[in-house]
C-alpha positions as CSV (number, residue, x, y, z in Angstrom):
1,X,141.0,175.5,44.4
2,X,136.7,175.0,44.5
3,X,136.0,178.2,47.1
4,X,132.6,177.1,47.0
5,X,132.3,175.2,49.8
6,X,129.5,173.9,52.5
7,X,131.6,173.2,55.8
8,X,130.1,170.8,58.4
9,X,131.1,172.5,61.1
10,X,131.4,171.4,64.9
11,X,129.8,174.5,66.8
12,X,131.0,175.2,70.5
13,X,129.2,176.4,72.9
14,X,128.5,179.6,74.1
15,X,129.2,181.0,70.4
16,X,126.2,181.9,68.6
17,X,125.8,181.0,64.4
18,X,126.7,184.5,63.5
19,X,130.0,184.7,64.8
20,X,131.0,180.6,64.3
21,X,130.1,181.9,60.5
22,X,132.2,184.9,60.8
23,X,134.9,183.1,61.4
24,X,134.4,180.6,58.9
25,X,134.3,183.5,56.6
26,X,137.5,185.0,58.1
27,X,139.5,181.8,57.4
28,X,138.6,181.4,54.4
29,X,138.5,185.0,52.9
30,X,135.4,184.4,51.9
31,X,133.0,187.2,49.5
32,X,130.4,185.3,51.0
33,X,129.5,183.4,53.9
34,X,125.9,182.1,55.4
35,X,124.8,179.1,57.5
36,X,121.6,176.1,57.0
37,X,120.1,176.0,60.3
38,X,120.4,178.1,63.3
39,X,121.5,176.8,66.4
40,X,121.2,178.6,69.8
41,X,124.8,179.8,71.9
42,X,123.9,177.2,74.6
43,X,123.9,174.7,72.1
44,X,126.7,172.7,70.1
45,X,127.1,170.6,67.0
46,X,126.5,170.5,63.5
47,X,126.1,173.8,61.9
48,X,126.5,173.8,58.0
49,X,128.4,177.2,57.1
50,X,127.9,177.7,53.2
51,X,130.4,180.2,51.7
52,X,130.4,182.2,48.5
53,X,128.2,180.1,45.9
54,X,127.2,177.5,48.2
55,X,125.2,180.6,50.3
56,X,123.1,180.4,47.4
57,X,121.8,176.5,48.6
58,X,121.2,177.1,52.2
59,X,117.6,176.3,52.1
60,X,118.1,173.2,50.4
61,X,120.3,171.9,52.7
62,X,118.0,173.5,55.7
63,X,114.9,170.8,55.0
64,X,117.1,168.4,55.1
65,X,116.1,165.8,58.5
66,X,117.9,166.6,61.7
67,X,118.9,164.5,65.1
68,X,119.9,166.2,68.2
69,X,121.1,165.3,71.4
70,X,119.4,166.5,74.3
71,X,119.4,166.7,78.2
72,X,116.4,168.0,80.1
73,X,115.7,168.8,83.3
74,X,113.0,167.8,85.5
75,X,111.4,170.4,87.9
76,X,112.5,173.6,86.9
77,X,110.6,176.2,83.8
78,X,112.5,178.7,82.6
79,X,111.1,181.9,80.6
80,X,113.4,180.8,77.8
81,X,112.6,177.2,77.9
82,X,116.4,176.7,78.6
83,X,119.1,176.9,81.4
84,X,120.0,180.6,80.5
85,X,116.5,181.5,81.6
86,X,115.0,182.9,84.8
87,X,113.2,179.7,86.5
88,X,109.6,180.4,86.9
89,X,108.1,177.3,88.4
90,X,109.5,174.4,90.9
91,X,108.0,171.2,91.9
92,X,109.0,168.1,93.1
93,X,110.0,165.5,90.8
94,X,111.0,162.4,93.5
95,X,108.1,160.2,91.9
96,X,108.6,160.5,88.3
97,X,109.3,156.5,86.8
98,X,110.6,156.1,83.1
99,X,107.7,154.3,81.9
100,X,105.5,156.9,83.0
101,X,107.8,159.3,80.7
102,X,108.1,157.1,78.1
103,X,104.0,157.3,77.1
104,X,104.4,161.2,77.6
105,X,107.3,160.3,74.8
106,X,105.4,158.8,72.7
107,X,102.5,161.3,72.5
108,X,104.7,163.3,70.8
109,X,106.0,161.0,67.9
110,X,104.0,162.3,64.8
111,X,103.1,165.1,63.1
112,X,102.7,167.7,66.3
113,X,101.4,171.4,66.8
114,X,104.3,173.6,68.1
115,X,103.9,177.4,69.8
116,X,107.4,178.9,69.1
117,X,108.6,180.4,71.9
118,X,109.1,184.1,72.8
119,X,113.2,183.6,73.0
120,X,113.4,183.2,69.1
121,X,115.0,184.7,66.4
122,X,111.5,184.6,64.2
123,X,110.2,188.0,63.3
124,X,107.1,190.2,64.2
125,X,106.4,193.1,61.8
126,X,110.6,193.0,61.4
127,X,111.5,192.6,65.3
128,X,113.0,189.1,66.7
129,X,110.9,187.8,69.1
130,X,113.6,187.8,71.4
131,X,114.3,191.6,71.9
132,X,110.2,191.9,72.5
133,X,110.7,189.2,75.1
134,X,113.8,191.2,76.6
135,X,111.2,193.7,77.1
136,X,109.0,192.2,78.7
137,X,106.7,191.6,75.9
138,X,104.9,188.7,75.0
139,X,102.8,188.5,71.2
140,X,100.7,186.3,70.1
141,X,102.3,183.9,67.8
142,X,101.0,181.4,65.6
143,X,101.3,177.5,66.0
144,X,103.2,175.5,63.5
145,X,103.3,171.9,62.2
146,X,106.3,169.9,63.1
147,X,107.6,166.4,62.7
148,X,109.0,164.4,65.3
149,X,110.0,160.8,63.9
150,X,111.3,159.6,66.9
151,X,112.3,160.3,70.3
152,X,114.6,157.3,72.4
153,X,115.7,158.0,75.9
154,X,119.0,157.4,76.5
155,X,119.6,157.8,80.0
156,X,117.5,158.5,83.2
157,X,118.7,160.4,86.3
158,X,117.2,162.1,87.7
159,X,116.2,165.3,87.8
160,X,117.5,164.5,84.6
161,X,116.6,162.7,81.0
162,X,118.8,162.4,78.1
163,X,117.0,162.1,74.9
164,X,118.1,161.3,71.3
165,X,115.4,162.8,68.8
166,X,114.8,162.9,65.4
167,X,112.9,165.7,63.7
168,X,112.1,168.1,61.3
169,X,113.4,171.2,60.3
170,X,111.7,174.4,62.0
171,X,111.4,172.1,65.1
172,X,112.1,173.9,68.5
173,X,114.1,171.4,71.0
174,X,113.3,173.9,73.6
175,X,109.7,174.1,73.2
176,X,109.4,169.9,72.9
177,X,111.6,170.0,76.5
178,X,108.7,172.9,77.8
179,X,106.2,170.9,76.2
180,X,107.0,167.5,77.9
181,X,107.3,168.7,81.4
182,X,104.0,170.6,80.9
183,X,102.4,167.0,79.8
184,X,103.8,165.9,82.9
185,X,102.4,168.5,84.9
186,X,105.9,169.2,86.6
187,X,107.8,171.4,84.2
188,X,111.2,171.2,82.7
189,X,113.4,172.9,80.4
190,X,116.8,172.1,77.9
191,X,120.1,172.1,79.5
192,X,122.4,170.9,76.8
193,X,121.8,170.5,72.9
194,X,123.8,168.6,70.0
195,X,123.2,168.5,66.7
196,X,124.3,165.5,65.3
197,X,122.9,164.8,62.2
198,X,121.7,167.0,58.9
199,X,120.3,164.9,56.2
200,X,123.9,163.2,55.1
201,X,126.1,165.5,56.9
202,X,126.8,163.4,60.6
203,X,128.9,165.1,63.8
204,X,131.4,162.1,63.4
205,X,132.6,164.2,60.2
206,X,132.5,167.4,61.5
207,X,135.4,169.2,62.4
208,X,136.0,172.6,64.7
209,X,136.8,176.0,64.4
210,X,140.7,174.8,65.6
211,X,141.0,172.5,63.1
212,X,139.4,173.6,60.1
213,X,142.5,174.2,58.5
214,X,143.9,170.5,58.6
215,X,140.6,168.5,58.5
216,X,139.6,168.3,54.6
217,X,137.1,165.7,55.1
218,X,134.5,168.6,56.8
219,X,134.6,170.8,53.8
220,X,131.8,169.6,51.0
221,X,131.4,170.9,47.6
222,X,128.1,171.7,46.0
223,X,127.6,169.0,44.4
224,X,128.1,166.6,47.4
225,X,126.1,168.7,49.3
226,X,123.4,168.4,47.5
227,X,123.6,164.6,46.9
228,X,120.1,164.1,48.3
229,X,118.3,165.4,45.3
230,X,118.3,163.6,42.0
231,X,120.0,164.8,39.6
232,X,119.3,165.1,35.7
233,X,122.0,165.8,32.9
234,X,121.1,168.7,30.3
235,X,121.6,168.1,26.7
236,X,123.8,171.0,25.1
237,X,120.3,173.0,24.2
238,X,118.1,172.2,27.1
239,X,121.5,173.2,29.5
240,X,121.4,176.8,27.6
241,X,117.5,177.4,27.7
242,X,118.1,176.4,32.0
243,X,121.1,178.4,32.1
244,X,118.9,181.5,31.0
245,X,116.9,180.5,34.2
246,X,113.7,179.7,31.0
247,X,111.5,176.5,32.1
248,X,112.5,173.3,30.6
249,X,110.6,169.9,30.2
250,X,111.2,167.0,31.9
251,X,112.5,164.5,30.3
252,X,110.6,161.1,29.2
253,X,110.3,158.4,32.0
254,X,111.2,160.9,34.6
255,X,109.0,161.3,37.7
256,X,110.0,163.7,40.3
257,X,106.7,164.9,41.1
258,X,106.9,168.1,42.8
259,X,110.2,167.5,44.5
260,X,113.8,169.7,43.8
261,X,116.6,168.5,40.9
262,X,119.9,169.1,41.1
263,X,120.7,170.5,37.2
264,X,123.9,169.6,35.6
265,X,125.6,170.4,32.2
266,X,126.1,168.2,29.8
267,X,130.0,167.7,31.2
268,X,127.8,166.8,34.5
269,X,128.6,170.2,36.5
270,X,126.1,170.8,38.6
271,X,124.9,174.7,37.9
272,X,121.4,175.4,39.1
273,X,118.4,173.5,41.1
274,X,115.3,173.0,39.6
275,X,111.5,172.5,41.0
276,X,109.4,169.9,39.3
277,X,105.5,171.5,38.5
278,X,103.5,169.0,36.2
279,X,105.8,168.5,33.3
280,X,108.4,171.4,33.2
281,X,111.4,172.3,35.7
282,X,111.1,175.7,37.2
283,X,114.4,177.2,37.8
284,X,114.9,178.3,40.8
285,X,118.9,178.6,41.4
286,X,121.4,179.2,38.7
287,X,125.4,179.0,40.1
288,X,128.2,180.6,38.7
289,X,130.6,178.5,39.1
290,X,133.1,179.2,35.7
């Protein structure tokens, strides 16, 4: 049985990507075990947990577009941008109208600038953000680019606005929620977050920690996983020149310009991933899979 799995697991809440991965691991009896894409205790939903091989494909499946579910809150900002922070500002929110919210919404469709907040798990000269912010502390930190394709309200009450958003990867939910409420000069911050969508992998599919057992639908081999690349099919000698993790050329007619390949044998097993740079294939993974 293929032990080499990605499993699009249904995160609860209150459990944070380390131990739903643990777990995974523990099930399974696992060598290996990692995850695509942190999410946050408070939140829930998709989280991919990659086990033996498949760890080796985690950032691959990481880029990979993402859609969230989210409820804000009008009002209230919180040190951590979220509902398990200390509220540091209040105003009234009695006037707000949708529309109003709406062309705040759409200023930030687009290509954006994000500040990643103090609460995160990114690292300073080796420490997480958030113990510095435990602290105290607060660093300088530098802005990053960010995608947000789009953003649809789905309900209004308020203080409250439910919001359906697609984005990139390295996007921070809670910072868009700060960010918002700053635009609208009366502050807010996250109160619930689902992920429920990665690339191919959809929450409808997922299963839980509960069920993981009986639900084979949820677990997704390598190949599958990576359906979103293309793939290309070694001959016997170009397969053994990859295999040795040695450039190869791309084939005539081919025209993946700088993009990742999914490699297979010549009995189509997928084995490594490739990166295309002007006309060879750079190796850049190699799976044992035998």
């Amino acid at each position: 049985m293929d032990q080499n799995l990605v499993i699009n697991l249904n995160k609860p809440k209150d459990m944070s990507s380390h131990e739903a991965v643990k777990k995974v691991k523990r099930l399974f009896s696992a060598k290996k075990a990692g995850h695509a894409g942190t999410l946050d205790p408070l939140a829930t939903g998709i989280l991919l947990v990659c086990i033996n091989e498949a760890t080796k494909i985690t950032r691959f499946l990481s880029d990979m577009e993402k859609e969230y579910d989210v409820r804000l809150k009008f009002g209230e900002r919180t040190d951590t941008y979220d509902s398990t922070g200390r509220v540091i500002e209040k105003k009234e929110v009695f006037f707000l109208k949708e529309t109003h919210i709406s062309e705040v919404l759409n200023k930030f469709v687009g290509r954006i600038r994000q500040m990643p907040p103090m609460y995160s798990a990114i690292k300073i000269n080796g420490q997480p953000l958030y113990k510095l912010a435990r602290r105290g502390m607060s660093i300088e930190r530098q802005e990053r680019m960010v995608d947000i394709y789009k953003i649809d309200i789905t309900s209004f009450n308020l203080p409250y606005l439910d919001l359906k958003i697609a984005c990139s990867k390295g996007t921070y939910i809670r910072t868009l929620c700060d960010d918002i409420g700053d635009a609208l000069d009366i502050g807010a911050h996250m109160v619930s977050l689902k992920r429920t969508k990665i690339g191919i992998f959809r929450i409808e599919d997922s299963v839980s920690i509960e069920d993981l057992n009986y639900k084979k639908t949820a677990r997704h081999s390598i190949d599958s996983a990576l359906s979103h690349l293309p793939e290309i099919v070694l001959d016997k000698d170009t397969y053994f020149r990859a295999k040795n993790g040695m450039p190869i050329s791309i084939a005539a007619g081919k025209s993946y310009i700088n993009q990742h390949v999914k490699l297979k044998t010549p009995e189509n097993i997928v084995f490594g991933i490739g990166r295309i740079k002007n006309d060879l294939i750079i190796i850049e993974r190699i799976l044992s899979l035998n």
